[in-house]
N, C-alpha and C positions, 0 to 999 in steps of 0.2 A: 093581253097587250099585243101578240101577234098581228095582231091585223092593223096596225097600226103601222102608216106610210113613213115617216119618221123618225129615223133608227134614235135620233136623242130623246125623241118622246118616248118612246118604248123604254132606253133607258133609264130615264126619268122614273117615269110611271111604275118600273117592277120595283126598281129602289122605295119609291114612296110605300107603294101597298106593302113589300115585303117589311120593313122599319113598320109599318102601323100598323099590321098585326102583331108583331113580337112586341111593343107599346102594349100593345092591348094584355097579351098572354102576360107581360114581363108584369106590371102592375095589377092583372087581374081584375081588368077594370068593369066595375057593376053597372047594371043598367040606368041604374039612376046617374052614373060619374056621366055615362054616354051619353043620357039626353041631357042633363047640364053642359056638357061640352058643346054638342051641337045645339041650344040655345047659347052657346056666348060666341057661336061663329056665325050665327045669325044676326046677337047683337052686334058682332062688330060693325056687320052690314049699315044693320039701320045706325047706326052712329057715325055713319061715314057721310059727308054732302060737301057741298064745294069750297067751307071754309075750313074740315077736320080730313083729318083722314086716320079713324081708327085702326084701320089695318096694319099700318103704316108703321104707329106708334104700340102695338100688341107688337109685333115683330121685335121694337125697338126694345122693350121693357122682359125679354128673354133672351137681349142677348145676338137675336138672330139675326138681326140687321148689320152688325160690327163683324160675326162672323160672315156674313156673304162678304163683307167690302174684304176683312182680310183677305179670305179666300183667293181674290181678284186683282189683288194689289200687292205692293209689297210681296215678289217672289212666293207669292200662297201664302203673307202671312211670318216667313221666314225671318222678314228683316221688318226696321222701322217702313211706316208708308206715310206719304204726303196725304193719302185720303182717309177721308174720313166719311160718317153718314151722310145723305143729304137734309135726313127729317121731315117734318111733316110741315113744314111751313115753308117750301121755294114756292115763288110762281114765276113765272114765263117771262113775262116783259116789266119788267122793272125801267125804271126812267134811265138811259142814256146820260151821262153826263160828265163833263168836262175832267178832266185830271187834275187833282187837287180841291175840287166842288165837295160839298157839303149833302149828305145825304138825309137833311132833316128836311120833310115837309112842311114840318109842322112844329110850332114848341115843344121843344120835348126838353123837360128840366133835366140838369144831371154835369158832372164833370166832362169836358170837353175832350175829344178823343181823337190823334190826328194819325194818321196812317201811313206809312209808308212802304212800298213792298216791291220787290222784284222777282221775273219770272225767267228761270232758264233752265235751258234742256240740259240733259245729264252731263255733259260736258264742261259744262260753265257758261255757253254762251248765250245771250240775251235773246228773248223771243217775244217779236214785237207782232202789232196787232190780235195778242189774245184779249177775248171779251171776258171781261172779269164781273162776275156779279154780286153784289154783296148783299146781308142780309141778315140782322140781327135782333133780338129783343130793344126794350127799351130800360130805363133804367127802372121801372117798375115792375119788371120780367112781363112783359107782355109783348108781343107780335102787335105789327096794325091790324092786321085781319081780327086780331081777338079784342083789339079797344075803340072803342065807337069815340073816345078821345082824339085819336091821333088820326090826320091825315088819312089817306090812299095812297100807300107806296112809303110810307114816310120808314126810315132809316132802312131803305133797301136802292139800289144803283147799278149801272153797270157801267165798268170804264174800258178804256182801249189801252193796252199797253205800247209806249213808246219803242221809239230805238232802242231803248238802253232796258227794252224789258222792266221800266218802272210805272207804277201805278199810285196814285195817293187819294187819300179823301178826310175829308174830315165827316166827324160823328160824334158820338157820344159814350162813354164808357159804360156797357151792355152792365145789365144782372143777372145774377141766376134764376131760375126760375121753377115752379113745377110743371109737369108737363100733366096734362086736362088728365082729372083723372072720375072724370062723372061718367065714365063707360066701364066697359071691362075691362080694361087694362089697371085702370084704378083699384077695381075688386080684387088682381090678382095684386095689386102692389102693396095694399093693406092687408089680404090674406096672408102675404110673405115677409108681413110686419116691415116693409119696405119705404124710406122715404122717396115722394117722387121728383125730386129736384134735381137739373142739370146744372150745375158749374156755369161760369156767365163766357161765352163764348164770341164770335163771329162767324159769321160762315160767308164762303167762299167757293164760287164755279169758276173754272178757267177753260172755256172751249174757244180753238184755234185750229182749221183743217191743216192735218198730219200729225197730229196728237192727243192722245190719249186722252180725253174732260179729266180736267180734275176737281172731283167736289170734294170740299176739306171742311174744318174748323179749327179755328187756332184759339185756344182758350186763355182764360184769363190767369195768369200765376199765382195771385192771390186767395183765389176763391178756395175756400174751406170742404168743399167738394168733390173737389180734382180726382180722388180715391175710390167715391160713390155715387158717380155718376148714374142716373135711375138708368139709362140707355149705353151704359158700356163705353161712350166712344173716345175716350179721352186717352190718349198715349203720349210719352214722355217729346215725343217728338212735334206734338201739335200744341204744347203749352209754351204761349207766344212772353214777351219781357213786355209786359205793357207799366212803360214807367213814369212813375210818378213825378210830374215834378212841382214846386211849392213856390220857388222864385224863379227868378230869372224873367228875361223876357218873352211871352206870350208868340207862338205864332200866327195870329191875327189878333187885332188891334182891341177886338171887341170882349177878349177873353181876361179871366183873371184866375188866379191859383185857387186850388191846384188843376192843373192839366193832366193831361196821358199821352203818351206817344206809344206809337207801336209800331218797330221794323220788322219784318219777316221777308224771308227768299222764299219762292216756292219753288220747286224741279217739278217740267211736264216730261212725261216721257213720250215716245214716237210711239205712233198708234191711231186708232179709228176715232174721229173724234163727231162723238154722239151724245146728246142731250136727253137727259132722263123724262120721263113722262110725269109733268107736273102734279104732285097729290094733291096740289088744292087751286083751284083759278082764282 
């Protein structure tokens, strides 16, 4: 690795190679484990195109994806973090829309779900114009990209936050779901007698220049999965009060019980504010 212009590539690189031979020595691994191996990093390849992203989700399904974010966040990890994975389903341009706007495209049956949220820097105080993009399954744990059902875009948005650092929308209350497991990620998750289900979640980006992106998910507090999430990313600090209510009066006209509401604060902190390279268009 010497000749390498770089000095973090170089450091990179002697770490890697050094860790994947003692891998190799530590397990004794046989020639058949090897070309197995190197066949399922080929398959991740081919299972990756513009609506999956296997890489993504192999990463997710050991763990390694929650360990980079720690890493990164949250003082390395040390303390609670407001972030979270991004997953394998953001994309780029999600529809713009109004503050308190509805982010269903399309029918999508299910309990009514209204949101409210605010965003401020560590201090306490409100940070207005951050782009917030939302992004969640549907009540049937399906993404749009993955149901020829729903809309183009449908329960995904991005809002502007206010003076007062608030944001809302309406939607519908997410499920859990398994995450694809007709590639290799699946083969390890059955090999390791593993269910593949995530907890019914939301997810959330808050990029705003002088601050740090924050991709999070705030999860559901009822969901039976909170503990065994297939991809790690659930912390006591990202499961949101999403509460029920049965009477009372509807916050639009057209709804009826039960409903959901869900408040949440987010904290950005000060920092480079940069946007992840979408895994799927």
């Amino acid at each position: 690795m010497a000749g390498a212009p770089s000095p973090r590539m170089r450091e990179v690189m002697e770490a890697l190679v050094r860790h994947l031979h003692a891998f190799a020595r530590e397990v004794k691994l046989t020639e058949a484990e090897y070309d197995l191996g190197i066949a399922t990093l080929n398959r991740i390849g081919q299972a990756t195109h513009d609506s999956h992203n296997e890489g993504i989700l192999f990463a997710d399904i050991l763990g390694f994806s929650t360990l980079c974010c720690l890493l990164n966040n949250g003082n390395a990890g040390a303390t609670e973090t407001a972030a979270a994975l991004l997953g394998p389903f953001w994309r780029m341009h999600s529809p713009r829309t109004e503050n308190g706007g509805s982010i269903l495209r399309s029918p999508t049956p299910g309990p009514a779900l209204f949101v409210n949220c605010r965003v401020l820097d560590p201090t306490g105080a409100p940070i207005e114009g951050v782009e917030m993009d939302i992004w969640h399954a549907s009540p049937v744990g399906y993404y749009e990209n993955q149901d020829p059902q729903q809309a183009d875009m449908n329960l995904r948005g991005k809002f502007l936050t206010d003076a007062q650092g608030r944001f809302s929308f309406r939607s519908v209350k997410p499920a859990g779901y398994p995450v694809p497991t007709d590639g290799p990620a699946g083969d390890v998750l059955r090999a390791q007698n593993r269910h593949p289900y995530r907890p019914a979640h939301v997810h959330f980006l808050g990029y705003r220049e002088g601050f740090k992106t924050l991709v999070t998910q705030v999860f559901v507090d009822d969901d039976e999965r909170l503990d065994s999430d297939a991809v790690f990313g659930v912390t006591e600090h990202l499961v949101g009060d999403y509460r029920l209510h049965e009477s009372g009066t509807p916050p639009a006209p057209d709804v009826t019980a039960p409903w959901y509401t869900l408040d949440y604060t987010f904290v950005m902190e000060p920092g480079e504010a940069k946007l992840p390279t979408p895994p799927i268009k």
